[in-house]
N, C-alpha and C positions, 0 to 999 in steps of 0.2 A: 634388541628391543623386545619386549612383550610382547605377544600376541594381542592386538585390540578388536574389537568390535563396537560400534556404534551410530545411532542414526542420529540425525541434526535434523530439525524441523523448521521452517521460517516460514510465517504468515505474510499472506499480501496484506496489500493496505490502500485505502480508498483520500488521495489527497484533496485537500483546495479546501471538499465541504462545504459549498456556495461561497460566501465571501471569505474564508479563511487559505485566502488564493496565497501556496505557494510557505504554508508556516503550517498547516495544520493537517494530522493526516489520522486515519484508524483504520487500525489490526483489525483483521478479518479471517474471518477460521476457514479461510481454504490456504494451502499448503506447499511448499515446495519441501521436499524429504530426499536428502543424503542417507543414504545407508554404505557404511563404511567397514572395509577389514583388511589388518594386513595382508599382503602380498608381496612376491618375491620378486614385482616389476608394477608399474604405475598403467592403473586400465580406468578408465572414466567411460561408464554407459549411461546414456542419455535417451528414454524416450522406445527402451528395448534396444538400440543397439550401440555397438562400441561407439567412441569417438576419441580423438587422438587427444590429449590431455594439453596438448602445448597449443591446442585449438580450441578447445571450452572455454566458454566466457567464465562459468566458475571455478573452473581449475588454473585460468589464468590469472583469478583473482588470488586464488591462494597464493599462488606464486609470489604476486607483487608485496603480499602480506607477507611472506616468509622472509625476503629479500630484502625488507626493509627492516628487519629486525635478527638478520644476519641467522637465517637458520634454513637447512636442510630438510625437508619436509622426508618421510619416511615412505618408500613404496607401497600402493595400495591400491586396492580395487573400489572404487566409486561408483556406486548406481543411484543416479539421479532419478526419481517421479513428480511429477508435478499437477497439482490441481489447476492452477494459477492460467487462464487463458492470456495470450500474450496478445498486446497492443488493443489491449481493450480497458485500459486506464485503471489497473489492478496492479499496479505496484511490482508487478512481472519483472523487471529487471532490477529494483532495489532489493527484492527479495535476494533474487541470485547473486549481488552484492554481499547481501548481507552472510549468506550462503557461503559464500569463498571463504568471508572471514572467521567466520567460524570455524572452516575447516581446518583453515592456518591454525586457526588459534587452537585446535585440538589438536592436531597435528604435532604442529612445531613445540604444546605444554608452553605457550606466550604468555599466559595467564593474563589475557589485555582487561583493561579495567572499560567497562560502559565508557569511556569519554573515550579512551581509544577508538574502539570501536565507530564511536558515532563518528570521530574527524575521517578516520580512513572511508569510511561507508562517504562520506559528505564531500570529501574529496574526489572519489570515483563519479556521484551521481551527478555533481555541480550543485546542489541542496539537501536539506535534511527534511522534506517532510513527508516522504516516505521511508526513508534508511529511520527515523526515529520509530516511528510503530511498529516496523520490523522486527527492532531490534528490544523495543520494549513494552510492546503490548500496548493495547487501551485507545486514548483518544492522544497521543501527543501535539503538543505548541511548540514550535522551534525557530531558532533564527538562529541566521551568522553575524558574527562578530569580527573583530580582527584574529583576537585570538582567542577564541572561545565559541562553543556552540550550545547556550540554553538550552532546557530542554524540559517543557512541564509533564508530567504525565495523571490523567484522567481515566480511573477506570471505571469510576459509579455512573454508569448509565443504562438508564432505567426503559433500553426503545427496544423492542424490534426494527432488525433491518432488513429489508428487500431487494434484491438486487437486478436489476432487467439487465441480462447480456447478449446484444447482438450476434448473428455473423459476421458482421463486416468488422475489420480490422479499420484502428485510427491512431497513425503514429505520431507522436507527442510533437516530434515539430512541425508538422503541417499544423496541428491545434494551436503549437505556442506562434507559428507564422501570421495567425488570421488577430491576432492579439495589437494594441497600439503600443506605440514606441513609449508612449507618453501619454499623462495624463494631468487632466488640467486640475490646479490646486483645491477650489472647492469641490469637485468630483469626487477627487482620492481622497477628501476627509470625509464625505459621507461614506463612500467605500468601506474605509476603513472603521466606522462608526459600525454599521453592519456587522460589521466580525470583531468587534468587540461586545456587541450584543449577543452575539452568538455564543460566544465564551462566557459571559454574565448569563443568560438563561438557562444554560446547561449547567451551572454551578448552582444554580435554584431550582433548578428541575422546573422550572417552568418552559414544559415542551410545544406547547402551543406559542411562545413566543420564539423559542432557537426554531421552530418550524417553517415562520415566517419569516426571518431575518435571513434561513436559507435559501431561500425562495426571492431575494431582494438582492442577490450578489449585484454587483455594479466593475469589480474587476476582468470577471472574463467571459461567464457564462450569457451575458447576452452576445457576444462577438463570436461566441463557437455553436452555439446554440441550433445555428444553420449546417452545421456538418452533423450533427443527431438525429439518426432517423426518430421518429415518432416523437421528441423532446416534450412539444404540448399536449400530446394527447397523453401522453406517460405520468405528466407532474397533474393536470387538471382528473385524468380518472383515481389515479392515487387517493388525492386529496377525494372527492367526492366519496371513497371507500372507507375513509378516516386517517389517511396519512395525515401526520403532522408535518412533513415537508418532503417535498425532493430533489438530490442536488447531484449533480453529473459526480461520477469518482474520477477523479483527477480528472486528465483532459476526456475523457469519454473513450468510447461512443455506449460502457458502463455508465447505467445508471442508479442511485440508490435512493430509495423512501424510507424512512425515518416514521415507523409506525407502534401505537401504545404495545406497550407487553403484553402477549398474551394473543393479540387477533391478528400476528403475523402469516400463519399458515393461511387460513382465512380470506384474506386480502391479496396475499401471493394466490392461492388459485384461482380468486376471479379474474384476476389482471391475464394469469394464463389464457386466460378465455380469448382473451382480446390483440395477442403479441403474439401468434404466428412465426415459429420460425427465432425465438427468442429462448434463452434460456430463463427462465424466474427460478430464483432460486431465495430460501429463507436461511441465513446468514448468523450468524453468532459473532459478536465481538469477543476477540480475541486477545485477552488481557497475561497473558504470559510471554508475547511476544519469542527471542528464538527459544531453542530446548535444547537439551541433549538427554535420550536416552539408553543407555546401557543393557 
């Protein structure tokens, strides 16, 4: 085989997006980055140091990827970095999903098409609405089917985004635990009213009203709302700065504000004022979803 070199790049991604619980998710420009070359034995470093490759979560995904389409991956040296803070409702693990398959799919020359990709990715996570903006940038809509997984994608958006990241770590199923089994019928139709409004004002750019309808979630964000530290003081000072809205990224303890173009810097430093011990960070969405560069 040729001598290769290349790095793979995958964006996290912020799900839910107030009421678009669990179908809606957006690319964010921080990063997980594969830098890849042959080698004359299989070495995966993770973090500055080795790690055993049959023991990484994304070289075990390559694996399952290779395996399943009946190929031999080539020996190689893998150094993984990552931006991406883990279990702080940043897409941390769909990323590295997404990551393995990539790697297969360079690797192995699979040549998978987007819909591969999404079922394998959706199969691994149990949902697509982080494996979808991973994989394709922007604002994605998704749902399962039997045998199919939609897949809309939305790049024209016109916000700055803010992002508050705690220390404390919040793993997804203690968040999906405090959640009800069920929901009563006129409930989940306003629910779901909500996030279909949210879809409708962001296709009109009318941001003052997706600001408000994220702000109105009814599926999860009142029931977790109590495991975020500073949750009210973080959406109420926002808004008072000129956020247009804020809504937990995926189950938390990440938070994101949805503010006009242009006065995100701005608004991100005075919040800094106030969150002690919090990262604020000004965000780009991230409309290329993964990469490979040569």
């Amino acid at each position: 085989m040729m001598p290769f070199r290349f790095r793979i790049s995958v964006p996290a991604s912020s799900a839910n997006l107030g009421p678009g619980f669990d179908s809606m998710g957006l690319a964010l420009g921080l990063y997980i980055h594969l830098d890849v070359e042959d080698a004359d034995c299989y070495s995966f470093f993770a973090h500055g140091s080795a790690e055993a490759e049959e023991n990484h979560f994304i070289w075990s995904i390559a694996q399952r990827v290779a395996k399943r389409y009946g190929v031999a991956l080539p020996p190689c040296t893998v150094q993984e970095t990552s931006e991406i803070p883990l279990a702080r409702g940043l897409g941390s693990s769909a990323s590295a999903i997404v990551a393995g398959i990539e790697l297969a799919n360079q690797l192995g020359n699979l040549q998978l098409t987007d819909a591969q990709k999404l079922a394998f990715g959706t199969e691994v996570e149990g949902h697509p609405d982080n494996i979808a903006p991973s994989l394709f940038g922007g604002l994605t809509i998704s749902t399962m089917l039997e045998d199919d997984i939609p897949s809309i994608q939305l790049n024209d958006i016109e916000l700055d985004l803010i992002a508050y990241i705690p220390k404390v770590e919040l793993k997804t199923e203690v968040a999906r635990n405090c959640l009800p089994d069920t929901y009563e019928r006129n409930y989940a139709a306003r629910a779901s009213a909500m996030s279909n409004l949210v879809v409708a004002a962001l296709y009109k750019k009318d941001y003052a009203l997706f600001g408000k309808m994220l702000e109105n979630d009814l599926f999860h964000e009142p029931f977790r709302k109590e495991l975020i530290p500073n949750f009210n003081f973080i959406r109420d000072k926002a808004k008072e700065l000129g956020a247009f809205g804020t809504a937990l990224s995926g189950a938390g303890p990440t938070m994101l504000s949805f503010v006009p173009q242009g006065s995100g810097e701005k608004i991100k430093e005075e919040m800094l004022h106030h969150l002690a011990g919090y990262q604020v960070k000004l965000l780009e969405i991230d409309t290329q979803g993964v990469f490979i560069t040569r």
